[in-house]
N, C-alpha and C positions, 0 to 999 in steps of 0.2 A: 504494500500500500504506500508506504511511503518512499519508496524507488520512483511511483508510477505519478506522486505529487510532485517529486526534484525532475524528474524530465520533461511533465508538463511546463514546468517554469523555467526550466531550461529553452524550452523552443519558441515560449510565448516572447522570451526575452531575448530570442535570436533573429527580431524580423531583420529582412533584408534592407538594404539600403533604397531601391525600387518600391518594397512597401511602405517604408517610409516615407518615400518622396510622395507616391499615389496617394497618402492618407491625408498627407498635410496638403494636397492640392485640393482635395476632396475637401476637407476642413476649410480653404480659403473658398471654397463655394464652386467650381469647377466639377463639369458632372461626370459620373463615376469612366464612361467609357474614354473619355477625353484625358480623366487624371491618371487611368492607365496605360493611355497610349505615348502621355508627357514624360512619366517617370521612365518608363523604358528607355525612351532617347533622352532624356536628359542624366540620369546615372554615368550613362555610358561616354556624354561629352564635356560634364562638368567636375568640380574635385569636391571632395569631400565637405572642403572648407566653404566652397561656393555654395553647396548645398546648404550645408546650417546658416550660412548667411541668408538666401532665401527663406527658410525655414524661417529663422527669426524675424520677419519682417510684418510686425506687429498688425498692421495693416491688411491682412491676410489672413487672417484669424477670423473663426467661429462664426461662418457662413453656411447656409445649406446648400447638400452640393447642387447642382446646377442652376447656381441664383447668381452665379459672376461668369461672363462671360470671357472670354480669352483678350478680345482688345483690352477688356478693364483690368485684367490680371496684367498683361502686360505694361497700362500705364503706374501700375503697381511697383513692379520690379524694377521702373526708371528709378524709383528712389534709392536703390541699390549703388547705383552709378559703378554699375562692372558690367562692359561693354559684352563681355563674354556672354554672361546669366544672362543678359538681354538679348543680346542673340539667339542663346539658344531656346529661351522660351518664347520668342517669337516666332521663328522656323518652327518646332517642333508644334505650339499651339495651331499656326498655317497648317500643318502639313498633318494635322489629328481634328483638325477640324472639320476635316473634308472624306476622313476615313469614313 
């Protein structure tokens, strides 16, 4: 029994970096197929650091998902002023928006 609670907490506190990204998109209001098809290509083009900086950007918080749309999340992330993050959620929101 208590092997079966330590590996539950083990995996629940192994999400991937991809889940992460999708949950907190999800959370800034972007709707679920859109936040999974962002985090995928953005894991892959951004660094770790980029990410928690998006992540932290206060501004992006505690939205239901599909009540912000991708222009408005983009003029979001200008506040960032990291030409990189901006690019890539621009491209990636273009190119998931249309999947």
């Amino acid at each position: 029994m208590a092997l079966t609670i330590a590996g539950c907490a083990l995996v629940s506190g192994c999400a991937t970096p991809e889940t992460r990204v999708r949950n907190g998109l999800m959370s800034a209001g972007l709707s679920a197929p859109v936040s999974a098809c962002m985090a995928d290509r953005m894991v892959d083009r951004l660094s770790l650091g980029q990410l928690k900086k998006l992540n932290g950007l206060s501004k992006l918080k505690k939205r239901r998902a599909g009540d912000v749309t991708i222009n408005e999340f983009v003029k979001q992330t200008r506040a960032l002023q990291d030409p990189e993050i901006i690019g890539v959620v621009t491209s990636s929101g273009v190119i998931c928006a249309v999947k």
